[in-house]
C-alpha positions in Angstrom: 0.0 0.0 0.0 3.0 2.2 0.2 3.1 4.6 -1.9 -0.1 5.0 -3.3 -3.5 7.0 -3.0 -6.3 4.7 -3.7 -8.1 1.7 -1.8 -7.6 -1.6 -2.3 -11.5 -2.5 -2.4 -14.9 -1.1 -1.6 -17.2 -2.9 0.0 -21.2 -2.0 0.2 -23.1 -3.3 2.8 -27.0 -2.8 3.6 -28.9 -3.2 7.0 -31.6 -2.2 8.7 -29.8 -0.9 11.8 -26.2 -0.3 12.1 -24.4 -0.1 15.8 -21.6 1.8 15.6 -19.0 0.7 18.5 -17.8 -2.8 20.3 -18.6 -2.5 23.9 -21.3 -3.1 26.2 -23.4 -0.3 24.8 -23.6 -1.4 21.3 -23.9 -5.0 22.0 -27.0 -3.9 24.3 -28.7 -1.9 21.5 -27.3 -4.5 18.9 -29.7 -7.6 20.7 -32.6 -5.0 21.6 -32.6 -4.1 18.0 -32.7 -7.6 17.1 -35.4 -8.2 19.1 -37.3 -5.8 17.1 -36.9 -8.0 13.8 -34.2 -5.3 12.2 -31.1 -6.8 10.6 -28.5 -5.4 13.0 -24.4 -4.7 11.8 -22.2 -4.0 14.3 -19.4 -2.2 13.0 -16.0 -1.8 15.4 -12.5 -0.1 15.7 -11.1 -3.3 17.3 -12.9 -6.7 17.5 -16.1 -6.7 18.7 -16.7 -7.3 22.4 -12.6 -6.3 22.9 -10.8 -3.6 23.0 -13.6 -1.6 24.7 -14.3 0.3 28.2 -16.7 -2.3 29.1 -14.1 -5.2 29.0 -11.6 -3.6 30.9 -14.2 -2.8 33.5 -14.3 -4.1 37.3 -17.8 -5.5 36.1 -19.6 -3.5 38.9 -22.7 -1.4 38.9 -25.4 -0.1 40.9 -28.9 -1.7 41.1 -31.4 0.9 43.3 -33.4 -0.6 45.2 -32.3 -4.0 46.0 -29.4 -4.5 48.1 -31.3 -2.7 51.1 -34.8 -2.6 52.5 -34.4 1.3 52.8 -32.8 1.9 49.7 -35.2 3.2 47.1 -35.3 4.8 43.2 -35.7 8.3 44.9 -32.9 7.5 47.7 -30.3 6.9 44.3 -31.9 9.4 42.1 -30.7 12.1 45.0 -27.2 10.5 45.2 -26.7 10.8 41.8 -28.1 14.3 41.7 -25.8 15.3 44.7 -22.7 14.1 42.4 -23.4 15.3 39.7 -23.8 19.1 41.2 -27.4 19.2 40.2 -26.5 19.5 36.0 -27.8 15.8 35.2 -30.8 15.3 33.1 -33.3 14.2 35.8 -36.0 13.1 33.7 -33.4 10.5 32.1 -31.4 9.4 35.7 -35.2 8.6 36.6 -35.8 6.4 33.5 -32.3 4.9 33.9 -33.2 4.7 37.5 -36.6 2.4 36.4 -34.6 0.5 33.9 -31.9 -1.2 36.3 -34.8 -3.9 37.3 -34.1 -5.2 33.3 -30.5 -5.4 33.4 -29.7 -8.7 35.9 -32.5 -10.8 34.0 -31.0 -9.6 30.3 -27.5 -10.6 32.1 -29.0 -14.0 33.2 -30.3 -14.9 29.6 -27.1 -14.2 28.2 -25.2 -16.1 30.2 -23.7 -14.1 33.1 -22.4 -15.0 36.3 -22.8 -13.1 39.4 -20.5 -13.2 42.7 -22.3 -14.4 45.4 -22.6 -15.6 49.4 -23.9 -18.2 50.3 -26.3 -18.6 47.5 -27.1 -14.6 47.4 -25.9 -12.1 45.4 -23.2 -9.9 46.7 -24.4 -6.0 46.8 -21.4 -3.6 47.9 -21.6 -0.4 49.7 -19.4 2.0 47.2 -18.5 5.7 48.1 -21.1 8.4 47.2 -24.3 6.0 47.7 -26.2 6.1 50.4 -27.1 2.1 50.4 -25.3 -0.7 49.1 -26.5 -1.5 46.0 -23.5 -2.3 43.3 -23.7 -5.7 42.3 -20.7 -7.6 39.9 -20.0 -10.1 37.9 -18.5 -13.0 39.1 -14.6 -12.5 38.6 -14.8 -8.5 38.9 -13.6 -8.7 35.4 -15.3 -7.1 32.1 -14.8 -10.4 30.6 -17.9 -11.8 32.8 -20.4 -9.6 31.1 -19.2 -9.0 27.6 -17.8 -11.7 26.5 -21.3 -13.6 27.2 -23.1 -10.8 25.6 -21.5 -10.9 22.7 -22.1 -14.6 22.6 -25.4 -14.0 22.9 -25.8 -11.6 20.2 -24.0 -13.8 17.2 -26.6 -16.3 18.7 -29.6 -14.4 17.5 -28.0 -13.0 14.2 -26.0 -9.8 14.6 -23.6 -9.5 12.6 -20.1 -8.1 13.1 -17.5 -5.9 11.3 -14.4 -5.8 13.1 -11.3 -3.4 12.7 -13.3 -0.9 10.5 -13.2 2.6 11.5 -16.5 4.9 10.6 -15.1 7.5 9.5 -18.6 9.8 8.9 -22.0 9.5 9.0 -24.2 11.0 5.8 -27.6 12.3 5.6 -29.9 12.3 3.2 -32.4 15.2 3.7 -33.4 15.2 7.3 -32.0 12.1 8.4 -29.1 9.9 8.2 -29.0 7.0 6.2 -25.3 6.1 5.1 -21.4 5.6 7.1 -18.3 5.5 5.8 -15.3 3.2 6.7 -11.9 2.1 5.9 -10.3 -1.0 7.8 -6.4 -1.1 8.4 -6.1 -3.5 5.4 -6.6 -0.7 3.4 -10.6 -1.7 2.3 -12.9 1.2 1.6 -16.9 0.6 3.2 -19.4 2.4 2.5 -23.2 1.1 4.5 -26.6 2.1 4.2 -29.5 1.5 6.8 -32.6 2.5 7.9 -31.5 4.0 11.3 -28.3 3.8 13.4 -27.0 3.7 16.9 -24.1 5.5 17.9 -22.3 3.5 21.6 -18.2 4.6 21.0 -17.7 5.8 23.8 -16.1 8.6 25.4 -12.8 10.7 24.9 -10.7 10.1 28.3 -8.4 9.0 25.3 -7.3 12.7 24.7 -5.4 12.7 27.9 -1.6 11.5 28.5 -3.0 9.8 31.8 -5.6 7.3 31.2 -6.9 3.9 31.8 -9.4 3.8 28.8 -9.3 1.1 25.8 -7.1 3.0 23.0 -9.1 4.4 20.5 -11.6 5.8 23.0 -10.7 9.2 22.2 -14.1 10.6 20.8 -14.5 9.3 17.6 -18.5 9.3 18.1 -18.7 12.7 19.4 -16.0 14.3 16.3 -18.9 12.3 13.8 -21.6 13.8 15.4 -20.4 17.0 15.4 -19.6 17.3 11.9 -23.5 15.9 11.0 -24.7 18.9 13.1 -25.8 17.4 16.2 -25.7 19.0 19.4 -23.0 18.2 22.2 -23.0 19.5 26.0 -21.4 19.2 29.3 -18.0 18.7 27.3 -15.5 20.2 29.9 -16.8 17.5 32.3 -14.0 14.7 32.6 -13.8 12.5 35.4 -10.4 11.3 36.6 -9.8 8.8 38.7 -8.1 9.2 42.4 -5.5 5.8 42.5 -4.5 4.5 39.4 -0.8 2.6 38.9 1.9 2.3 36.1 3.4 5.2 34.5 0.5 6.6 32.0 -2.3 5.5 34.8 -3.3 2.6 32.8 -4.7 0.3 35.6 -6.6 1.0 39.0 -5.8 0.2 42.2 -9.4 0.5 43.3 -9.8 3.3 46.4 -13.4 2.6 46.4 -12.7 -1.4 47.7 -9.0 -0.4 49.3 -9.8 2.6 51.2 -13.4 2.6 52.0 -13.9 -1.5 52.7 -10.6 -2.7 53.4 -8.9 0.1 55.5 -6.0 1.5 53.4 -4.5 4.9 54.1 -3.3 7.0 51.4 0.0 9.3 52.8 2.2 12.4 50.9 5.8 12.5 50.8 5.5 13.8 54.7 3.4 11.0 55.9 0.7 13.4 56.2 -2.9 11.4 55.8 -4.4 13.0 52.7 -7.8 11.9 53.6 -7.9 13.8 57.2 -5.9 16.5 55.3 -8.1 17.2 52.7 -11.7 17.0 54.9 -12.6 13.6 53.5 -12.9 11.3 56.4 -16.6 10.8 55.9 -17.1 7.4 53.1 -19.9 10.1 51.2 -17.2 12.7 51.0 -14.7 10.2 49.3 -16.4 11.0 45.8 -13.4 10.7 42.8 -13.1 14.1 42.0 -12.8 14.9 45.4 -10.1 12.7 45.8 -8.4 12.7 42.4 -8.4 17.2 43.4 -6.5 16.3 46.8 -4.1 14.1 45.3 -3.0 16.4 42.3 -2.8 19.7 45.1 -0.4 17.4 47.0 2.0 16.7 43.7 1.7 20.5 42.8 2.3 21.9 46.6 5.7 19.5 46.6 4.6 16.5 48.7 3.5 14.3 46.1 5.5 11.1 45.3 6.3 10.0 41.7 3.8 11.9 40.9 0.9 10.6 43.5 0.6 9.6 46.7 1.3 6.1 48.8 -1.3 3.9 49.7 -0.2 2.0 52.6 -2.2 -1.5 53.3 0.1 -1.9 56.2 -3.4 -2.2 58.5 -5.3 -4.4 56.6 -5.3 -8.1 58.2 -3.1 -10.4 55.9 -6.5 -12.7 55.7 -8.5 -9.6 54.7 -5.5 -8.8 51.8 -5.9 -12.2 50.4 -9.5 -11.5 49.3 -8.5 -8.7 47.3 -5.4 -9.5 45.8 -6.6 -9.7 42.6 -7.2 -6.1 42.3 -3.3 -5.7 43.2 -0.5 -5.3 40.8 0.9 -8.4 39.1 3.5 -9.9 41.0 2.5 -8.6 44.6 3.1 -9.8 47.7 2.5 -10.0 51.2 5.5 -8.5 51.7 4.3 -5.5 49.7 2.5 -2.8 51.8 2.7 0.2 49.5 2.1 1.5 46.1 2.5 4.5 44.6 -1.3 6.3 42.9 -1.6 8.8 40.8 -5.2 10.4 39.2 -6.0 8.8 35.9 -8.6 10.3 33.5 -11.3 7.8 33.5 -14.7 9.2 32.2 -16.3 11.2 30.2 -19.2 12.9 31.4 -20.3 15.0 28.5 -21.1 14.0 25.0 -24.0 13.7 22.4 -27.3 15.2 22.9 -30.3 12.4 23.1 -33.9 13.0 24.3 -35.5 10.5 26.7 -35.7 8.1 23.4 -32.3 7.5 23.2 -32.6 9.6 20.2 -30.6 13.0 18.3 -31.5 15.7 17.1 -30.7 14.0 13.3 -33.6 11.6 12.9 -33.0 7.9 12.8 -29.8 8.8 14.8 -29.8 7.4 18.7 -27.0 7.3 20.4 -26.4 4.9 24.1 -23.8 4.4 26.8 -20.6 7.1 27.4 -20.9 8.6 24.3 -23.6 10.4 25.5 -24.1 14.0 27.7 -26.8 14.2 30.1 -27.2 11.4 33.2 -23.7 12.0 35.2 -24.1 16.1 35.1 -21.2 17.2 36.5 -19.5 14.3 37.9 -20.5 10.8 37.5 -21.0 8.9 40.2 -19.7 5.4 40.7 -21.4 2.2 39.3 -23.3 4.3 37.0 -21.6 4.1 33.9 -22.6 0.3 33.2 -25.9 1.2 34.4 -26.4 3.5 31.7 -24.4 1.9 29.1 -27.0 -1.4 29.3 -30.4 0.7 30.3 -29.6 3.5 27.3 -28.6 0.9 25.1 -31.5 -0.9 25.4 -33.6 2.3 24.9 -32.1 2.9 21.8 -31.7 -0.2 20.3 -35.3 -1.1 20.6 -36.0 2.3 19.4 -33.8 2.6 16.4 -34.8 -1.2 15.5 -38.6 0.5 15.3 -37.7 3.1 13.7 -36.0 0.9 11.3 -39.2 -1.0 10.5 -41.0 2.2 9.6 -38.5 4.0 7.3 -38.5 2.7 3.8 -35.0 1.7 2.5 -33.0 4.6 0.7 -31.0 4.8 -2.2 -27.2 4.5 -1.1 -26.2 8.7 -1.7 -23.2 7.5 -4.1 -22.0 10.9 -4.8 -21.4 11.9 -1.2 -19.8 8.1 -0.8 -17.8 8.7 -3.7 -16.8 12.5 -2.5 -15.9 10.9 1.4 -13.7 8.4 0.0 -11.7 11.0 -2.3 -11.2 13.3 1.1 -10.1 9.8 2.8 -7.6 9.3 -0.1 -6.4 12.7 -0.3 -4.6 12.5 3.2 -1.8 9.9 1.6 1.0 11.7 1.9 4.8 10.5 1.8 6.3 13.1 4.1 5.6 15.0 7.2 5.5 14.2 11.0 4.0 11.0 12.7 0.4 11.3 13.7 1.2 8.3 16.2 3.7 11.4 17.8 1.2 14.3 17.5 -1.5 12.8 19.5 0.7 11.9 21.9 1.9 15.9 21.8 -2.2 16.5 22.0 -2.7 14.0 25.3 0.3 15.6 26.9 -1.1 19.3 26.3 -4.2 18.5 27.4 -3.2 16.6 30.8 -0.9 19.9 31.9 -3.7 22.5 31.0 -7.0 21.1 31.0 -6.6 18.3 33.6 -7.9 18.3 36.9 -6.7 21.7 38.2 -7.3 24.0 35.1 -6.9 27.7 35.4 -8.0 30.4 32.4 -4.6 30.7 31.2 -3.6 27.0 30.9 -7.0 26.4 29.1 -6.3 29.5 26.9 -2.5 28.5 26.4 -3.9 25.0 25.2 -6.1 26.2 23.0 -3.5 28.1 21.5 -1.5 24.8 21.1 -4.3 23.6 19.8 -4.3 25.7 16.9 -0.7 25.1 15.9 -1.0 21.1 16.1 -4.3 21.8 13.6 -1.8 23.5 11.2 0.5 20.8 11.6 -2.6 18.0 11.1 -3.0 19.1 7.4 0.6 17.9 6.8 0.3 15.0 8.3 2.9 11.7 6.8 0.4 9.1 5.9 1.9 6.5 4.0 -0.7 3.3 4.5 -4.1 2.9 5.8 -3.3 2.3 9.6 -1.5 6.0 9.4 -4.3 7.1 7.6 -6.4 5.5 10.4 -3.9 7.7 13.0 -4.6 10.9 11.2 -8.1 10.5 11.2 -8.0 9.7 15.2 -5.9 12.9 15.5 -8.3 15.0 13.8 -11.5 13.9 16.1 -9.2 14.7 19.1 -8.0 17.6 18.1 -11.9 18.9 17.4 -12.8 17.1 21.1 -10.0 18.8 23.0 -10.6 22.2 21.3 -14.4 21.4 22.4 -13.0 20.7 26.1 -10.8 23.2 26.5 -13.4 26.3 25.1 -16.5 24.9 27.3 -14.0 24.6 30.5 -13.3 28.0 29.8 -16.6 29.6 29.2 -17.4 28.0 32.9 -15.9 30.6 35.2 -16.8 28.6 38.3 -15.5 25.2 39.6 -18.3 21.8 40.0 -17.9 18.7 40.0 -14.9 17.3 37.8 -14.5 20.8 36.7 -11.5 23.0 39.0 -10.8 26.2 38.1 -7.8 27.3 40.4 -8.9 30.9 39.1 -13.0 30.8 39.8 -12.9 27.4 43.0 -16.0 28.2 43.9 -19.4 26.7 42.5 -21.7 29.8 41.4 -25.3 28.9 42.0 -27.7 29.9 40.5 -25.5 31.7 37.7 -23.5 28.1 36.6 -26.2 26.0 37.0 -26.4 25.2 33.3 -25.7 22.7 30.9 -23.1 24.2 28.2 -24.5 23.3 24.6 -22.3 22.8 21.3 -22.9 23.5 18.0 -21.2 23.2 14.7 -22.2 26.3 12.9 -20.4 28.0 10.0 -18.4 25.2 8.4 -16.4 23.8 11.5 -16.9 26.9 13.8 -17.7 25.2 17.9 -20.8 27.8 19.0 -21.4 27.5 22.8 -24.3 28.7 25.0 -25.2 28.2 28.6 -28.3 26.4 28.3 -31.1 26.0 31.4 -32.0 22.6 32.5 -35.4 21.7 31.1 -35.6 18.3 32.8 -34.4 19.5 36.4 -36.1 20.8 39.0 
């Protein structure tokens, strides 16, 4: 492929719904939309079912309602409300909220297995929730929910694409009805259907620091943009409080360490963080709570590596055992500390979807992390998997409806034909690595619009910004997989540029979001969604929006 600027092969497909995305989201809307009758493709960056958030989980989430006779859907709706600072979408954490009853039988049809004692399923008390009420899969591993999904699916006739990248949605009119794709074979897809579910997850990818699945670096919100659909609640990133290894890649899990088993987290002095910072109380111990104290300790000079130690020097060797396997390969007893850092982790903010799971583009839904609206301003833990299989239920069964009641289109060949000359105009035998510019991007964005942000490291990136999109247009791309790499770079540079202008139009600090400049959280003046727009060829339009759906 070397050398040249054409494809190797188109391929056209046809569906009746197509599920953009691998994980647990897309699976979800994948089976729900099978249910319906619709011919469902699920088309993937990596291989369907890996390479995903929802894989590399803890396989944990929260189930209101169940795991104690007080607990109830308003008790969690509150909780949720409380972390998020009041910006979520209340009408949809309430439906959510009603559709967690549906998500253990799904998970028993498909196959799943559930840790238990004697003969009763475990429910944990996590940090933030008033009750215990987070139940997981039987290993604490992704693996125990996914991998049976995705059985499950191919069972009942979804097909799979694997390793193909959409690379833009198309509308005909005033919906969508075609995607573009190119695989890292060097294949050229173009796919009509009837309606389509976008589940790609977030963007935590645009950060140096993360623990995501690579390639979750907002591929679904970039597309979304660029059809003209709305986006809010962008400058919300979560980052998590104890992760290990040098980029953050794997957690050391603060919510099972700390809070069940009795680990202390120390600075450089010895100091206790938790009593430092005010966070004794288990409600207080929220992540970006803790991932704030952490990162003030590494910039006041008593930070080590980087983090902080957490010392299991307390715990009872017995009570260590039973959670080794959340401890680094390779440990010990005679291990008692480990370094933890903050690790970005989530991505609260995202697409724009009514209670329907569906856009503002008709025949467009959208499910799981991809999505703005439940989490507000911080998202609280156990309610990511919640949402991804609730959400991508709604809009599976939605879309697959839809589906049934749109008649089949015409493939628009000129606009396939004019996406796949744009795709083959970015070979290009010299210029710098993409590979190397995003990691440029991911290490701009961790120092200026990380967890402590401040107007002029938001504006400086920005700035930065700019110069790496100059650079982007001369991009070497000499095969498909760099061609792949300078697509990726694009969407994140759009993403971070979305980030980075929202953070800074919010001149107040809440939830995930600290401005060193502005710490306090302005009420009522900032208690607004931010919405984003693509108006005037690529031009990002924000507005502070009122929330219509909280009272």
């Amino acid at each position: 492929m070397r050398g040249t600027s054409t494809f190797f092969k188109s391929h056209a497909l046809r569906c009746d719904l197509l599920v953009i995305g691998g994980g647990g989201a897309a699976l979800r809307a994948a089976i729900a939309g099978r249910d319906t009758g619709a011919d469902v493709l699920v088309v993937s960056k990596t291989r369907v079912g890996f390479g995903n958030n929802t894989y590399l989980s803890k396989a944990s989430w929260a189930v209101p309602g169940m795991g104690h006779p007080e607990d109830s859907l308003d008790v969690y709706v509150k909780d949720t409300l409380q972390s998020g600072r009041f910006l979520n979408d209340k009408r949809m954490l309430e439906r959510v909220a009603r559709g967690a009853d549906s998500v253990i039988p799904f998970m028993e049809k498909c196959g799943v297995s559930f840790a238990t004692k004697d003969g009763r399923m475990v429910f944990d008390h996590v940090p933030g929730h008033t009750f215990p009420r987070h139940v997981r899969g039987e290993n604490r591993t992704g693996s125990d929910l996914i991998l049976p999904i995705k059985n499950y699916a191919k069972r009942i006739g979804v097909r799979f694409l694997d390793k193909v990248s959409v690379t833009a949605l198309i509308r005909q009119g005033d919906r969508v009805s075609a995607a573009t794709g190119i695989s890292q074979d060097g294949a050229f897809y173009s796919m009509g259907f009837r309606s389509a579910v976008l589940a790609s997850g977030g963007y935590a990818g645009i950060y140096l620091h993360n623990n995501n699945a690579p390639g979750i670096q907002g591929d679904g919100q970039a597309i979304a943009f660029e059809l003209g659909v709305p986006l809010k609640d962008m400058e919300f990133v979560q980052f998590y409080p104890t992760a290990l290894g040098n980029l953050g890649s794997r957690l050391l899990l603060y919510e099972v360490m700390i809070f069940r088993a009795g680990a202390r987290l120390k600075n450089a002095s010895g100091e206790d963080v938790l009593t430092k910072h005010g966070l004794d109380e288990p409600v207080r111990i929220t992540r970006d709570r803790l991932a704030r104290a952490i990162m003030e300790e590494v910039k006041q000079g008593l930070g080590v590596r980087g983090g902080v130690v957490m010392d299991i020097t307390n715990i009872p060797e017995e009570k260590t055992a039973t959670f080794s396997s959340l401890l680094p390969a390779g440990w010990s007893p005679a291990i008692k500390e480990f370094v933890v850092s903050p690790t970005a982790h989530f991505s609260m903010g995202g697409i724009v979807a009514d209670l329907e799971a569906e856009t503002e583009m008709k025949g467009l839904f959208a499910a799981g992390e991809v999505c703005a609206g439940l989490h507000g301003a911080n998202r609280l833990a156990g309610n990511a998997l919640l949402e991804v299989f609730v959400t991508g239920e709604t809009a599976g069964t939605n879309a697959g409806l839809r589906a049934r009641e749109t008649a089949p289109s015409q493939i628009p060949e000129r606009e396939i034909r004019g996406e796949r000359a744009l795709l083959e105009s970015l070979f290009a035998e010299t210029g710098q690595d993409p590979k190397e510019l995003c990691r440029t991007l991911r290490s701009i964005m961790w120092e200026n619009a990380g967890i402590i942000r401040s107007a002029d490291g938001l504006s400086r990136a920005l700035g930065q910004i700019e110069e790496l999109q100059v650079l982007s247009k001369k991009c070497r791309a000499q095969n498909p997989v760099q061609i792949m790499r300078r697509i990726d770079f694009q969407n994140m540079l759009l993403v971070s540029k979305m980030v980075c202008k929202a953070a800074l139009l919010r001149a107040e600090s809440r939830g995930a979001h600290y401005r060193t400049d502005c710490p306090e959280e302005k009420n009522p003046e900032w208690q607004k969604n931010i919405l984003i727009r693509k108006e005037d060829g690529r031009e990002i339009t924000l507005r502070k929006d009122s929330l219509p759906f909280c009272d």
